[in-house]
N, C-alpha and C positions, 0 to 999 in steps of 0.2 A: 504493500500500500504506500510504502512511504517514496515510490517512483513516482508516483503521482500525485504529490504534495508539493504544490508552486513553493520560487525562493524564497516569497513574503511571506508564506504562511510557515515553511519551516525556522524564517529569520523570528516570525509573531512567537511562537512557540519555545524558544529556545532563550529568546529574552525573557522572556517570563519566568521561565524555572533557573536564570539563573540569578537572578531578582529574589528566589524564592518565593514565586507567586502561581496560582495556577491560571496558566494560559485561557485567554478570551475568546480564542477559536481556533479550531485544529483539534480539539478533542476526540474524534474517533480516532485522529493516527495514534493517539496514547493509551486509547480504552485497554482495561485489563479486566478480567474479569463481570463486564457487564454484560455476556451475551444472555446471560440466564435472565434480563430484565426485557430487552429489545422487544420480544414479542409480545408483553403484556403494556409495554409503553407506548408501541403502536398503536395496539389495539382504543389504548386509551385515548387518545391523537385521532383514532379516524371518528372516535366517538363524538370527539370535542369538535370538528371538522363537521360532522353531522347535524351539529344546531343542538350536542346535549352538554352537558360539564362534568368534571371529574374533581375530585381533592384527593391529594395525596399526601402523606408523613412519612418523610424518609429520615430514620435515623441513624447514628453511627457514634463511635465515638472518637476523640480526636485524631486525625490520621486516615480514617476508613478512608476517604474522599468525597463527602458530604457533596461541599461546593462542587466539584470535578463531575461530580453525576449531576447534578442538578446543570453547569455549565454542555454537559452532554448533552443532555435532554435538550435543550434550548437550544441547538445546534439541530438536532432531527427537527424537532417542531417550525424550525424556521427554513430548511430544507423544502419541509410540507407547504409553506407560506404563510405559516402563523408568523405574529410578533410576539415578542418575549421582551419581559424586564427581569431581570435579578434587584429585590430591595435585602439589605442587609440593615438587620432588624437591631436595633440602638437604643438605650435608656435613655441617649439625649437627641441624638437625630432625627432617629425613625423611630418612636414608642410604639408600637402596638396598638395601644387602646387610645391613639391621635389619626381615625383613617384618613382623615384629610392631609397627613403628612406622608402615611403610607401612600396614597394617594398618589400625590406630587412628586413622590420618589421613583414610585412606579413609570409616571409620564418620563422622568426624568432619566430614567433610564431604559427607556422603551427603545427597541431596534427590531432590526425585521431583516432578512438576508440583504437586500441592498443598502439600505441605510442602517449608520451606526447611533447610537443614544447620542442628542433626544430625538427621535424618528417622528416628531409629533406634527412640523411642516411639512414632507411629505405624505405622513398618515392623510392629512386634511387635505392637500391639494391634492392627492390621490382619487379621495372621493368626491371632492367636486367634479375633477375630469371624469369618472366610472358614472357623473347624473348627466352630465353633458353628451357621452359614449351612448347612455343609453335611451337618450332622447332624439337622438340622430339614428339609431337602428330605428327607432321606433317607425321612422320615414311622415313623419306628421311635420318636419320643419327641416326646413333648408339650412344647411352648414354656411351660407350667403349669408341668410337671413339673421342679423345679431339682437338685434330686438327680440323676434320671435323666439329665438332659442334662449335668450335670456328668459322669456319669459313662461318659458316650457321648461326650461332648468328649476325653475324657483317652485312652481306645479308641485313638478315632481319632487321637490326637495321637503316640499311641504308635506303630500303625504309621504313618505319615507321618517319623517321627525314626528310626525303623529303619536306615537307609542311613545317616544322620547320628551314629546311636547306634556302629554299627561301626567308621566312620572319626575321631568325634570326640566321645565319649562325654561330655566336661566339655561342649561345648557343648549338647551334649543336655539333659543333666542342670541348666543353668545355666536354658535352655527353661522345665524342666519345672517349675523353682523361682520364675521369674519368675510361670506363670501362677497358681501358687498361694498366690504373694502376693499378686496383684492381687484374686484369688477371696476371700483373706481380711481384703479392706481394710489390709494392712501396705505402704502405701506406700511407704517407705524402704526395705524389701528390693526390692522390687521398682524399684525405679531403682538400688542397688546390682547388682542382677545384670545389669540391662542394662546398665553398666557397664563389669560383666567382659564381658560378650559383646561390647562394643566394643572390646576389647585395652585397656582401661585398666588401668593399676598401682597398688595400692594398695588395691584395693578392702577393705572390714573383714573381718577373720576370720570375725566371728559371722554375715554375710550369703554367705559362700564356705560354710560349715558346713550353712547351711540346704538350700542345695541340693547339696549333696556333692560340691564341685569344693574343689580344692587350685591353691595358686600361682597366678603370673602367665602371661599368654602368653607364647610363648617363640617363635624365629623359625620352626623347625619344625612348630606349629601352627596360625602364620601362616594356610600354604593350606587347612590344613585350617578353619577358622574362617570362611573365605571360602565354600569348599563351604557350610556349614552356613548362611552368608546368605541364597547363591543359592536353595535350596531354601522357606528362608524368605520369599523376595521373592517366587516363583514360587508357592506356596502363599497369599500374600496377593491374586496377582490381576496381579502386576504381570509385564511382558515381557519384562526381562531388567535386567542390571545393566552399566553404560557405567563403565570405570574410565580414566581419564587421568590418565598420571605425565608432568608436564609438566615441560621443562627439565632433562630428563637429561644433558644437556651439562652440568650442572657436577659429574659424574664424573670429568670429564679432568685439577680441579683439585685432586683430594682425594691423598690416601698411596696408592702405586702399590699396598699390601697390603690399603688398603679397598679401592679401584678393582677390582680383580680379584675381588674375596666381589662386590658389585656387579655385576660385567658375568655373573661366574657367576649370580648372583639371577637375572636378566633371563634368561641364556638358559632357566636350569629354568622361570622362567617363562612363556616362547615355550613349551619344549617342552609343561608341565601345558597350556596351554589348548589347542596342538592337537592333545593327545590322548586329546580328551573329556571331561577328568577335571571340567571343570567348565560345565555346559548352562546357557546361558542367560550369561555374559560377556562383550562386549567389551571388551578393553585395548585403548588407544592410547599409543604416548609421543612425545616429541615432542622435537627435537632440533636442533641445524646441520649441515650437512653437515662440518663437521670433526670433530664428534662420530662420526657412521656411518662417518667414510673415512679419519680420521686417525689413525695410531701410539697415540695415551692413549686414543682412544674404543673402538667395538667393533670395529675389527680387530685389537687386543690379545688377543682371542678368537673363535681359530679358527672353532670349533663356532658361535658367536656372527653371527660375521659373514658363514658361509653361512648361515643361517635368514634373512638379511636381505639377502643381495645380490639386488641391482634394479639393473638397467645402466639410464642415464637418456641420452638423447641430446642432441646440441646444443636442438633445439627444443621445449620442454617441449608446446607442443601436440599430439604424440602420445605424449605419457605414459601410462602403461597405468594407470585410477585404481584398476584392482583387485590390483594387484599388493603385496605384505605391505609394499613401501616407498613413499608416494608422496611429491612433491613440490610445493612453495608458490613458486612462482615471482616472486612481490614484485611491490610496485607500481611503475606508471608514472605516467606525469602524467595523461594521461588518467583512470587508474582512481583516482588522488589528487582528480579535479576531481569524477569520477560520485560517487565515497565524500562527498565534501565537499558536494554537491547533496542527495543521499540527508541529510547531518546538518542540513543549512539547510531542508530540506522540512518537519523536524520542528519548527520554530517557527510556518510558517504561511504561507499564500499573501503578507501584507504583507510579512516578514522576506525571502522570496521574490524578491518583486518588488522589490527595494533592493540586493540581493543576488546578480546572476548569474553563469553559468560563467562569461563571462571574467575577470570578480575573483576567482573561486576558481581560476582557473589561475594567472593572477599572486601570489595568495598561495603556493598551491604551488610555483610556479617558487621565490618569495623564500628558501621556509624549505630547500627542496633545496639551494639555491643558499649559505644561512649554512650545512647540514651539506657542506659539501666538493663539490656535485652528485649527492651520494647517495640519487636516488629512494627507492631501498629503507629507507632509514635515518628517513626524515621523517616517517612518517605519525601516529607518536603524536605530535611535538609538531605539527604540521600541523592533526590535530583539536582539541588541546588551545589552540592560539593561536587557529584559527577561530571555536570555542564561547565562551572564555572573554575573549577581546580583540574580537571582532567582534559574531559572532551576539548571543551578550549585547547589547550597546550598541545596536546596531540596534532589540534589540526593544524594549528601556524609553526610548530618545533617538530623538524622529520626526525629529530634526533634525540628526542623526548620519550623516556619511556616510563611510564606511570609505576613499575614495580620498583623502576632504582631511584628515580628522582622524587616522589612522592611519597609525602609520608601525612596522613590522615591526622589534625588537628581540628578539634570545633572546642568555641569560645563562647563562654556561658552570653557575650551582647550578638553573636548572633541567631539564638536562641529564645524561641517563644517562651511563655511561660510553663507551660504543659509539658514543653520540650527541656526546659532545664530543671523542672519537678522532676522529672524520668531521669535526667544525668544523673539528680545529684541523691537520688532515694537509696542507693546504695551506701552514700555516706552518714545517712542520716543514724544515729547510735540511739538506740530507744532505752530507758532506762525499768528493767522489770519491777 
């Protein structure tokens, strides 16, 4: 696979993990272990593509590849022509139980296979052009005729905002004022109002006037604001809309009276999506299992934690992948050395051949072996020493050979928290 992975995306890919980040695209050339997921995430994708909605909890604990799957997913989905945003979920940025923040994060990070976040200008100009396309098949108005077609655009645009007009009339209304800026060359209202339709605050009075919307979002027209996206996305051509709240585990941290608005948010929003209220969504959020099972996570909410119980057995290989909860079962060494082959393929058959598994298992054994033996714990600095300490060197030094000139050092600053918990658990002297 990796012949057929362009320079920029092997260059996108390679930056990333030697940053110590996971990559923003290119993710099937690195997939390990997710084939056992593919076919029930399709299945869910063609579901969502069908005008139904899905929610999913994927958990893991630090290491599994939480984000990495979730980034996957939003890679097939937008394949499909769905948009996708990834919101990482914050005490101070993004709270949970602030949807009109979630919200604005979501717009704010919204992309779609051709465009990258915010995709919200082309989302909009997208379906303006898809009312005009379809008022021109319709063959009632001349593509000559600009009057007419204006005036069979707006028709049509009306009823299309109907549904939209009854449940959320400012976003209607905010619609209907963007396109009539655009119609009138007034560019600066019309990036104000999309704007406001992206839950932004502050927008200017004299551009909220234009099109007849009052105030800011508020959390209560949060979902409603979202409905009026979907319809929007769906009307421009596109599949469906892929939303992931990653890292909702750090709910357990915050004030037991946000935590609770929070875990409430979530369940109303379990409940909204499945019960139709919005066609064409998938959520996912993403978590540890101390978050789903533990006292501050969601079983602090009854309601909460039946919509998500999944019993998981000792051997995750018959895990059920369609079930509303599933599970990231983390690396081993092996899948440490296939992951670490798959990122060394992408420099090139020489880097290759200088290069093989049994030195990427010894790296792996080394760097497991500085976090405390915690397979699961290793894999971002594992790629991040391989790319940026090895691979590198290899490719610009012919005369570089990682067994004599390298010697494996990691330094508690460049180490996460989790990650230097695991270093240093072997030194820690407990006193009986």
């Amino acid at each position: 696979m990796t012949a057929d992975v362009s320079a920029r995306r092997r260059r996108d890919i390679i930056d990333a993990l030697r940053r110590g980040a996971v990559p923003d695209n290119g993710l099937d050339v690195l997939a390990v272990g997710l084939d056992r997921f593919t076919a029930a995430v399709d299945d869910d994708l063609d579901r969502v593509a069908g005008g139904g909605s899905v929610f999913k909890a994927v958990r893991g604990e630090y290491g599994t590849g939480k984000t990495f799957f979730a980034r996957w997913l939003a890679e097939r989905a937008k394949r499909r022509g769905f948009a996708a945003a990834e919101v990482q979920i914050s005490e101070t940025e993004t709270p949970l139980h602030r949807m009109e923040t979630v919200y604005r994060r979501l717009v704010e990070r919204l992309c779609t296979e051709q465009f990258l976040p915010s995709a919200l200008r082309p989302v909009l100009d997208g379906w303006i052009f898809a009312l005009e396309e379809d008022v021109l098949a319709a063959g009632d108005v001349s593509e000559d005729d600009a009057d007419g077609l204006d005036r069979a655009v707006g028709e049509l645009m009306e009823r299309r905002l109907g549904a939209i007009s009854r449940a959320t009339p400012g976003f209607a209304a905010a619609l209907r004022g963007y396109r009539s800026a655009l119609a009138g060359g007034d560019v600066a209202t019309a990036e104000g109002l999309a704007a406001w339709l992206g839950g932004q605050p502050h927008v200017a009075a004299a551009v909220r006037r234009y099109a007849g919307v009052k105030g800011d979002l508020d959390h209560f027209g949060a979902l409603s604001f979202l409905q009026g996206m979907l319809t929007v996305l769906r009307d421009s051509g596109h599949s469906g809309l892929l939303v992931v709240l990653d890292e909702v585990e750090t709910l357990q941290r915050v004030r037991s009276d946000a935590r609770d608005k929070a875990l409430n948010a979530l369940r109303q929003l379990v409940d909204e999506v499945h019960s139709g209220r919005f066609s064409g969504l998938m959520v996912v959020i993403t978590g540890t299992p101390a978050f789903f099972d533990g006292p501050q996570g969601v079983q602090r909410l009854a309601p909460l934690a039946q919509r998500l119980a999944t019993t998981f057995d000792d051997d995750p290989r018959w895990d059920n992948p369609r079930a509303v909860q599933i599970r990231l079962p983390g690396f081993t060494l092996p899948a440490l050395v296939e992951l670490g082959a798959k990122v060394r393929d992408l420099y090139g058959p020489t880097v290759a051949d200088r290069v093989d598994e049994a030195y990427l298992g010894e790296l792996a054994g080394a760097v497991a072996g500085r976090l405390g033996g915690k397979v699961g714990v290793a894999p971002r600095i594992y790629l991040k020493k391989l790319v940026a300490e090895v691979l590198d060197r290899v490719d610009q030094f012919h005369d570089w050979d990682p067994r004599q000139h390298y010697a494996l050092t990691v330094r508690a600053d460049e180490l996460t928290e989790v990650e230097r918990n695991a270093a240093s658990a072997d030194d820690i002297v407990l006193d009986p």
